[in-house]
C-alpha positions in Angstrom: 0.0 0.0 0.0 2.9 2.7 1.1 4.4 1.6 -2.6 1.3 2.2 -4.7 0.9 5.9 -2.3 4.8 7.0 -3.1 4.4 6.3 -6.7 1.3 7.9 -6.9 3.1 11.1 -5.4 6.1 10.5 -7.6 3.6 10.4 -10.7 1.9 13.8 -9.7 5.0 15.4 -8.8 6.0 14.3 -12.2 3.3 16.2 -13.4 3.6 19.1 -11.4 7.2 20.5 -11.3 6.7 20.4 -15.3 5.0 24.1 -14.2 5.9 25.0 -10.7 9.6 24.4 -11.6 9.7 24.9 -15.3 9.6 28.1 -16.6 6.6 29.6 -15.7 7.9 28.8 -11.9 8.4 32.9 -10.8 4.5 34.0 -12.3 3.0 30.9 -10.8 5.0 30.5 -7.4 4.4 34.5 -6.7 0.6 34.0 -7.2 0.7 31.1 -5.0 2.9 33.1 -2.3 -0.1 35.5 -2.9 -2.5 32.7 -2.1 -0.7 31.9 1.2 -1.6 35.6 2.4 -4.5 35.7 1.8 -5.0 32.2 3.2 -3.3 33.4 6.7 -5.3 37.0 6.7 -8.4 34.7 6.1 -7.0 32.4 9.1 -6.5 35.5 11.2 -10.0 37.0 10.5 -11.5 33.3 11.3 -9.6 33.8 14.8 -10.4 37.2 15.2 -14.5 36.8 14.7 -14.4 33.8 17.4 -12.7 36.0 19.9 -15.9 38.2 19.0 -18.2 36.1 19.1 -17.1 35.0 22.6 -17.0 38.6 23.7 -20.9 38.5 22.4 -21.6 35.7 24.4 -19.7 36.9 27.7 -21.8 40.3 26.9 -25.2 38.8 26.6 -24.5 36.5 29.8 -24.0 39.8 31.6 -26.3 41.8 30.1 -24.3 44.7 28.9 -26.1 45.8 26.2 -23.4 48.5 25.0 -20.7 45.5 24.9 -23.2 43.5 22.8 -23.8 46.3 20.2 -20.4 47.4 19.9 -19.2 43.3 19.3 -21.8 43.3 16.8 -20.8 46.2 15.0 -16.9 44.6 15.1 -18.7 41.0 13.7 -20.7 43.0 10.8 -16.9 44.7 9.9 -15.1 41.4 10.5 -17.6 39.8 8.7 -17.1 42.3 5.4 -13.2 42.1 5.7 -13.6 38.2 5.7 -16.2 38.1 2.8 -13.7 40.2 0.5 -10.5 38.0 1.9 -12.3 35.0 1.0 -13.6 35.9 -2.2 -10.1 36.8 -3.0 -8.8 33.8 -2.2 -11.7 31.8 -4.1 -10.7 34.2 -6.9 -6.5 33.9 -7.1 -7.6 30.0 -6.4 -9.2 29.8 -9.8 -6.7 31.5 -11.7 -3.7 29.7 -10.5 -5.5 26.5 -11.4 -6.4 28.1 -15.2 -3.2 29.4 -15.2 -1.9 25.7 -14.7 -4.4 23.7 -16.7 -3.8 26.3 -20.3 -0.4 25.9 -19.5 -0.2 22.1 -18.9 -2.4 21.5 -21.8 -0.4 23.4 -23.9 2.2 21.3 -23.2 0.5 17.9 -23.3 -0.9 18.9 -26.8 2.2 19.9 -28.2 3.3 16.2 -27.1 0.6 14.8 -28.7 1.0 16.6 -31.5 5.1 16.1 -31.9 6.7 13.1 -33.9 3.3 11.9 -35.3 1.7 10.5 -32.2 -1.8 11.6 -33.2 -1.6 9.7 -36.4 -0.2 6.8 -35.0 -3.2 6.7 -32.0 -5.8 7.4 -34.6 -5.2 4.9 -36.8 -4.0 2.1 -34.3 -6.0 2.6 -31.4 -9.6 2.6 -32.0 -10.5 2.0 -28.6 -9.8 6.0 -27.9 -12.1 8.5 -29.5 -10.7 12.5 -29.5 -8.1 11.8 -27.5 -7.3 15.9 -27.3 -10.6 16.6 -25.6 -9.6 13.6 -23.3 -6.4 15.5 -22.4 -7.9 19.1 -22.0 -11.0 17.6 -19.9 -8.3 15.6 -17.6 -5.8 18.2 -17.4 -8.7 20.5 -16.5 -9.7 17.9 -13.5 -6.1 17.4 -12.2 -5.5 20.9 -12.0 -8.6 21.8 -10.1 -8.3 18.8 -7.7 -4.8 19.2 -7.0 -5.0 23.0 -6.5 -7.9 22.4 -4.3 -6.1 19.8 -2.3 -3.3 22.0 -1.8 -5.3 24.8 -0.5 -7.6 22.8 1.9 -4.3 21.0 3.2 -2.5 24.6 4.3 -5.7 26.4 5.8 -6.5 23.3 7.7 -3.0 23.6 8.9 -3.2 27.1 9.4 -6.5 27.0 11.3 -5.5 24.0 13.6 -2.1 26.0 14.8 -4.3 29.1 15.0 -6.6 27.9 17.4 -4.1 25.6 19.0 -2.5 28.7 19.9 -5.8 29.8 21.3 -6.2 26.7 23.3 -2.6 26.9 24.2 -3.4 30.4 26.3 -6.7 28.7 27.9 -4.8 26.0 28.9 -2.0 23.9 28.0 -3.1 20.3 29.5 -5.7 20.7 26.5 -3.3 21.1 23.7 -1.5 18.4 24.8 -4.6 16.0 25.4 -5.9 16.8 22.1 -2.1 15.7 20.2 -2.2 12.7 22.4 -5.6 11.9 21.3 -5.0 13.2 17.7 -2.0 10.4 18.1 -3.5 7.2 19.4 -6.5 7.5 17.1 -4.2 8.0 13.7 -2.4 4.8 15.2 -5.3 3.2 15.7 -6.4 4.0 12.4 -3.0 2.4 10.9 -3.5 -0.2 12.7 -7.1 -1.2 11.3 -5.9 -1.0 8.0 -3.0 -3.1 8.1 
């Protein structure tokens, strides 16, 4: 199983540092720096709107009505910063994977195209009809996927040391209950499959 995962990663990286390392690596590494901002402002609004939202609930459970309104004007601005930060993100998100897939299908095309290969699949392998759409529809999913992966791996990394950070200040014993925890059930997890 551990052989069939590193080859799949050795396959995509294949894939992969054709573009990130090629070279269109400055445009395309810059506008994923770019993304990583934005992905940690978004982190730090996240943290930002729970500490408000728990200054709303301490104000309601003491019923001081001027804390209340003024956390709820800070939520409706928080709110508004994080709506433009995450349509930003969603934004730069979708152009880095365009960016990728015209790029990547350029250069599968041009492979397809080189030394005769289209003639030879057309007329000696029936079995696969417009092989060029096939190439621009899966380019078009492993771009999308992969970006998306990326992207959901670093803010759910960014939000668990963000509010581990949080935890860490309430109190420590927590943090380290929840890694212990975290550990035993990822080894029980490893366990069960093998």
């Amino acid at each position: 199983m551990n052989g069939f995962k590193l080859r799949a990663v050795s396959q995509f990286w294949a894939i992969a540092k054709l573009y990130w390392l090629g070279n269109e690596k400055r445009g395309a590494i810059s506008l994923l720096g770019l993304l990583a901002i934005l992905l940690f402002a978004n982190t730090q609004v996240k943290v930002f709107l729970n500490t408000v939202q728990g200054n709303l609930i301490s104000a309601l459970s003491v019923r001081n009505s001027t804390g209340f309104w003024q956390g709820i004007t800070v939520a409706f601005a928080g709110i508004v910063i994080f709506g433009f930060l995450n349509s930003g993100y969603g934004y730069l998100r979708e152009i880095i994977g365009l960016y990728w897939r015209k790029w990547l299908t350029h250069d599968l095309l041009n492979q397809y195209f080189q030394n005769r290969a289209f003639y030879e699949l057309s007329n000696f392998d029936k079995e696969i009809d417009n092989p060029d759409q096939r190439i621009s529809e899966d380019v078009a999913n492993f771009c999308q996927q992969s970006i998306g992966f990326l992207v959901n791996c670093l803010e759910s990394i960014l939000v668990v040391i963000a509010f581990s950070v949080i935890l860490w200040s309430i109190s420590p014993n927590l943090v380290i209950a929840l890694i212990l925890y975290v550990y035993i059930s990822l080894y029980n997890y490893y366990c069960f499959l093998w």
